[in-house]
C-alpha positions in Angstrom: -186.4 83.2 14.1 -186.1 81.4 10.6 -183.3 82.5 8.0 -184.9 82.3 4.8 -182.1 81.7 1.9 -183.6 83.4 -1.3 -183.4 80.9 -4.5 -184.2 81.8 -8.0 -184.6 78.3 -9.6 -188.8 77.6 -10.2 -189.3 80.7 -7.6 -188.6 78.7 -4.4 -187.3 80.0 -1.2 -186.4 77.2 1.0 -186.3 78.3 5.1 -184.3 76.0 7.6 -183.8 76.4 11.7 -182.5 74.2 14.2 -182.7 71.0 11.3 -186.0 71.8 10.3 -186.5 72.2 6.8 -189.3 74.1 5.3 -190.3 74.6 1.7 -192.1 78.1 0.4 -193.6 78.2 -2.8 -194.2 81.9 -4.6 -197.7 82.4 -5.3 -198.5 84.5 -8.5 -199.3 87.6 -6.1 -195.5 86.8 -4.7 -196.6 85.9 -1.3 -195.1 82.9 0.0 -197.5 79.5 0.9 -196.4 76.8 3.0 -196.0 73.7 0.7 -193.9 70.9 2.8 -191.8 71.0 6.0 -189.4 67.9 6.8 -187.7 67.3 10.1 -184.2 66.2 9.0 -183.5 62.6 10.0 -182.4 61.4 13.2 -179.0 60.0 11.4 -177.9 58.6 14.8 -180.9 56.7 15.3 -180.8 55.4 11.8 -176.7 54.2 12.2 -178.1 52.6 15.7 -180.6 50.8 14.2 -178.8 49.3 11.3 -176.3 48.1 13.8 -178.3 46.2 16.5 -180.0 44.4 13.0 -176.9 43.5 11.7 -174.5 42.8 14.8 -175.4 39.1 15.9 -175.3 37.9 12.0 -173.1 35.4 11.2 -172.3 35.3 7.4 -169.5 34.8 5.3 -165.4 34.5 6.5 -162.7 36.6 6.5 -160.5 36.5 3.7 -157.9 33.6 4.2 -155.5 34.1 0.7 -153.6 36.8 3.1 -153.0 34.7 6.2 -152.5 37.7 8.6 -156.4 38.4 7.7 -157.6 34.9 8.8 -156.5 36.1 12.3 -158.6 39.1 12.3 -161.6 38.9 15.2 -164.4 38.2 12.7 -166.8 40.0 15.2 -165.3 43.4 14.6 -168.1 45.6 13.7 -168.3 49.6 13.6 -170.6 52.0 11.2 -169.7 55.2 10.8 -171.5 58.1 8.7 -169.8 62.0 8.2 -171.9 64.5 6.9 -170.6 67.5 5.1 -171.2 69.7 7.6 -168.1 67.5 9.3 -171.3 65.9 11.8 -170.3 62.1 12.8 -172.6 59.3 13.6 -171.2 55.9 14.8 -172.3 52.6 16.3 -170.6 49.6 17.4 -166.8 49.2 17.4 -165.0 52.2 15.9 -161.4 52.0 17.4 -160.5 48.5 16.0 -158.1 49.0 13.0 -158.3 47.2 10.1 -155.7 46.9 6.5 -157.2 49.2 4.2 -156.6 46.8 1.3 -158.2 47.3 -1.9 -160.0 50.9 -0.3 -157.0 52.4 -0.7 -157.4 52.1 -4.7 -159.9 54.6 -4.4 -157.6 57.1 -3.1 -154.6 56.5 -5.3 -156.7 57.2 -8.1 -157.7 60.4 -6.2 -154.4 61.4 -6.2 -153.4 60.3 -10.0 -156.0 62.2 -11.4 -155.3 65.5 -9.0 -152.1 65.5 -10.3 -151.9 63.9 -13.7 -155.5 64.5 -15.2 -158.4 62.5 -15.8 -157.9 61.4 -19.3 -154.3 60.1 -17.6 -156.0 57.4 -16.3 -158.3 57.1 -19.0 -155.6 56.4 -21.7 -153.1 54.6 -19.6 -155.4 51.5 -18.3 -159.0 52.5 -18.7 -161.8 52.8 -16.7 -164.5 50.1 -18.0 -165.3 47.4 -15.7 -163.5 44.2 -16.9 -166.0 41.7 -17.0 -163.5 39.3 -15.4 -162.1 38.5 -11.2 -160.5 41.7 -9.6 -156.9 40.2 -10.1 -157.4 37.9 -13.7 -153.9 37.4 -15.5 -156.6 36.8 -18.6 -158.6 40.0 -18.8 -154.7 41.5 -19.0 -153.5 39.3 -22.1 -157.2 39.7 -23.3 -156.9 43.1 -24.4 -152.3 44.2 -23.4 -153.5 45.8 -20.4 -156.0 47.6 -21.6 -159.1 47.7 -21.0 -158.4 47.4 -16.9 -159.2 50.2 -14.4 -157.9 51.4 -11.6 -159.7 49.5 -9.0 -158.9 46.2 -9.9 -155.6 45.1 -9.1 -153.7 45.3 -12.6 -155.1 48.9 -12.6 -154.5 49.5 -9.5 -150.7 48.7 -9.2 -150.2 50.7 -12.3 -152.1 53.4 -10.4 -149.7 53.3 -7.5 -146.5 53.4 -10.4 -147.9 56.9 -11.5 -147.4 58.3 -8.2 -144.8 60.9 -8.6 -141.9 61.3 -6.3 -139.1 59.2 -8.1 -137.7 56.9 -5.3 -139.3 54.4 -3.8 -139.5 56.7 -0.2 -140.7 60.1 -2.4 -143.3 58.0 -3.3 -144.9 56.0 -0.6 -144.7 59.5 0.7 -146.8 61.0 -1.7 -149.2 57.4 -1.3 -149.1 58.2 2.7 -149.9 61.7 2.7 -152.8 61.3 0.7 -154.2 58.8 2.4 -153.6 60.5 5.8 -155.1 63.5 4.5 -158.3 61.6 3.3 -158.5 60.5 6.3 -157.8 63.4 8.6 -154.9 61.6 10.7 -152.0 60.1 10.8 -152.0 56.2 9.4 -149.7 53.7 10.1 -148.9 50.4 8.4 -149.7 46.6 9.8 -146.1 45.4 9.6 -148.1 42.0 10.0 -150.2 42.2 7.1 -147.9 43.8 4.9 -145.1 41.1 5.5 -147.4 38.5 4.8 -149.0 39.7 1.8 -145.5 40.3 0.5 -144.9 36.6 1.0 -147.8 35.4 -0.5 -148.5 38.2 -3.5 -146.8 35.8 -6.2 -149.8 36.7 -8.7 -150.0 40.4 -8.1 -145.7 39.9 -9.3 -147.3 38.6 -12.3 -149.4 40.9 -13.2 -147.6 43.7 -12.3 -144.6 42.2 -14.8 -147.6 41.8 -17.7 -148.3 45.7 -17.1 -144.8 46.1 -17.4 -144.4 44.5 -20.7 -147.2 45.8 -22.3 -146.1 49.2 -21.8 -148.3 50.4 -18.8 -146.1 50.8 -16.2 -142.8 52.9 -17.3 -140.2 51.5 -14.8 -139.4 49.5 -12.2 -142.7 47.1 -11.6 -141.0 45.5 -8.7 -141.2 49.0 -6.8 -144.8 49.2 -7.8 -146.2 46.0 -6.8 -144.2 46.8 -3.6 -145.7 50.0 -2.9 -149.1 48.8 -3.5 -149.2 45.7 -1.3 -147.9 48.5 1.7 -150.9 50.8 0.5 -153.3 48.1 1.0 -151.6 47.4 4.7 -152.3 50.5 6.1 -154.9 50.4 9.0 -157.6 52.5 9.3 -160.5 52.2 11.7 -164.5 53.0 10.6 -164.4 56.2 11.6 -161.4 56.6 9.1 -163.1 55.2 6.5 -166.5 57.6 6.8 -164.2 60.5 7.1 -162.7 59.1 3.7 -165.5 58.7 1.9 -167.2 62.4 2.8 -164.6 63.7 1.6 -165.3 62.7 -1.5 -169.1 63.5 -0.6 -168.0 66.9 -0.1 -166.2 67.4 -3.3 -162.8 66.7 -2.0 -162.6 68.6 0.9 -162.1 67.0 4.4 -165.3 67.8 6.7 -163.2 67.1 9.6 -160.3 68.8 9.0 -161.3 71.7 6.6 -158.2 70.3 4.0 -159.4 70.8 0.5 -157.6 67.4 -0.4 -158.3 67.1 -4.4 -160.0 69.5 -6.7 -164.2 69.2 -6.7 -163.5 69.2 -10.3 -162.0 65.5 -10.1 -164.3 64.0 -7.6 -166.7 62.8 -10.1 -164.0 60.8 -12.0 -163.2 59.0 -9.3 -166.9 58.4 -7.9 -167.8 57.0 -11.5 -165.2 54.1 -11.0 -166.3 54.0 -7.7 -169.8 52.6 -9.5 -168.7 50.7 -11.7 -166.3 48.5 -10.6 -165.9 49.5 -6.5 -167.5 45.6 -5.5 -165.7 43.5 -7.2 -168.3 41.2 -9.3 -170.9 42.0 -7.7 -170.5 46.1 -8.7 -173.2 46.0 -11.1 -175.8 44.5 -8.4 -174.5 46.9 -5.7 -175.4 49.7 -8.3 -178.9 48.2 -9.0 -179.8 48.3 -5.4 -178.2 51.5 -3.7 -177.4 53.8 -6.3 -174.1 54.7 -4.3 -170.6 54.6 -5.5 -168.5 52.5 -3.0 -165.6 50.7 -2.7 -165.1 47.6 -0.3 -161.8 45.6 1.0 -160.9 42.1 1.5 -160.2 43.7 5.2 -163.9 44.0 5.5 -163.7 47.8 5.4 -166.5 49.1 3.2 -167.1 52.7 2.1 -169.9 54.3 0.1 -170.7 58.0 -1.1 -174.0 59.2 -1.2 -172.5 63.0 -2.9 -173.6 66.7 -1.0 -175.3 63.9 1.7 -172.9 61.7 3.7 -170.1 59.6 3.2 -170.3 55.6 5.5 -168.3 53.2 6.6 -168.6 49.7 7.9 -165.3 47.8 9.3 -166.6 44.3 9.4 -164.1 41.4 8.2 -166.6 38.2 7.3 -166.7 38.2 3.5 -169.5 36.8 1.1 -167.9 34.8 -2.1 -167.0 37.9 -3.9 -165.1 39.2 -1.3 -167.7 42.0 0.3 -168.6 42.3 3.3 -171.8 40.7 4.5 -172.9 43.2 7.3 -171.2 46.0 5.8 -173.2 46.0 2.5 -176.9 45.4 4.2 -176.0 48.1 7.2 -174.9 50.6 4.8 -177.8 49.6 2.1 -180.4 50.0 5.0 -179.2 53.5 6.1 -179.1 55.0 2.5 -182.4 53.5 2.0 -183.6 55.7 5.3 -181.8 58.6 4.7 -182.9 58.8 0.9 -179.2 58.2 -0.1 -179.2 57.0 -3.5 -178.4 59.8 -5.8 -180.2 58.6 -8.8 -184.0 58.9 -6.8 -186.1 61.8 -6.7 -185.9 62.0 -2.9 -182.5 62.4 -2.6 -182.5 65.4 -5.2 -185.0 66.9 -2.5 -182.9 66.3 0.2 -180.2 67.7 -1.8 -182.3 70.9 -2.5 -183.7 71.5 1.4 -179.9 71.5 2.6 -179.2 74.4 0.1 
């Protein structure tokens, strides 16, 4: 038997069984005529194949600024996609852990806006991509800290210094949490990681200090730059990272865990800065190519949103030279591209349209 689902919008009823999609069209007399039927896709075989392409390449390097990351087995690889329907898909390595690092910017956002409003973020730092490198002291004294947004790192860290709670513990409670409920488990942090970008984060003290005296952060920079370098230490696994980014997919509520994590109302926000400024220097390209707002971390974790379709995931640590990773950009690019991900083509408004 098919259940039909009645839709008023250009007098279509769509019909779907077993993950077969079939479109009816209203003739003038009101009887139905079969226009188009689609099999959904095989999303398993797609993540499958994009990982046997992809897992004997050897491109780029881990990141090597944070020394614990040089250390990190460079043939780590895992893809995982999460579908709203909370369905998961995943190839390769999915247990390995990696630091979340600049992912986590993406979340901390989340959690600003839910809390504080868009416009909070919007007056405070900014949401325009910078035109400069993710962490420039000169884009900051270019324009007194504005002009920055929340996914590059003088953004960011003022980000994580709007998190309420007070003392540094309330805090990194409220940071924790959020990420935890993103993900749909309990995180933990790399003790490694985080004590050695703590040794070694001289610059992000800087700016941190410039967002400080321009007025952007309130109090207490030291506490922010703090908290920030333990938000980017947290591990998380590819599976972790899919589960993530459907969330947003699903308009902030966890597929997995059934969590309604930040109102559907903000989820755009957050996905627009997501596009514009989620890879780094290379954002604008990413854009061009996949249509998908993402967000990528000098861990190698990479996450993209492809919204009502699926959220993805690649944990793979080599880096190309503006810090993205290599296989986790063309895996994820390749299964969009089969699964008619990017939001701005026709195809994925039909896809859109068949699932309703």
């Amino acid at each position: 038997m098919i259940a039909v689902t009645q839709h008023d919008r250009a007098g279509t009823r769509r019909a779907a069984t077993l993950g077969t999609f079939v479109t009816l069209t209203l003739l003038a007399a009101g009887s139905p005529r079969l226009v188009a039927a689609q099999t959904a896709p095989d999303y398993q075989r797609i993540v499958n194949a994009a990982y046997e392409k992809y897992k004997n390449l050897n491109e780029g390097k881990n990141a090597d600024y944070i020394p614990a990351l040089a250390k990190v087995n460079p043939n780590l690889f895992g893809v995982a996609l999460v579908t709203p329907e909370g369905q998961v898909y995943t190839a390769g390595d999915i247990t390995s852990e990696v630091s979340i690092q600049s992912v986590s910017k993406v979340f901390t956002m989340a959690r600003v806006i839910q809390d504080s409003g868009e416009t909070s973020i919007e007056k405070n730092m900014g949401v325009d991509a910078t035109g400069q490198p993710f962490n420039s002291i000169v884009a900051i004294e270019q324009y007194k800290g504005h002009q920055m947004n929340p996914l590059v790192n003088p953004g960011a860290i003022t980000t994580t210094s709007m998190i309420g709670g007070g003392s540094a513990d309330a805090v990194w409670s409220n940071i924790i949490n959020t990420l935890d409920e993103f993900a749909g488990r309990q995180l933990n942090v790399n003790q490694e990681v985080y004590k050695s970008e703590a040794a070694t984060n001289q610059r992000n003290q800087a700016i941190g200090a410039l967002m400080f005296a321009y007025g952007h952060i309130s109090a207490n920079w030291q506490q922010a730059v703090d908290l920030y370098t333990r938000q980017c230490s947290v591990n998380v696994n590819a599976r972790d990272l899919a589960t993530m980014a459907a969330t947003l997919a699903n308009g902030g509520l966890n597929p997995v865990t059934g969590h309604q994590v930040i109102g559907s109302q903000h989820v755009p926000a957050v996905l627009a800065v997501m596009a514009t400024a989620g890879l780094y220097d290379d954002s604008g390209r990413w854009l061009y190519v996949t249509g998908l707002p993402a967000k990528s971390g000098v861990g190698g974790g990479l996450i993209a949103v492809s919204p009502d379709r699926f959220g993805i995931a690649v944990v793979s640590p080599p880096l190309d030279s503006a810090g993205n990773s290599v296989r986790g950009q063309k895996a994820i690019a390749d299964i969009s591209s089969a699964l008619h991900g990017n939001p701005y083509s026709s195809q994925a408004h039909n896809m859109i349209a068949k699932k309703r």
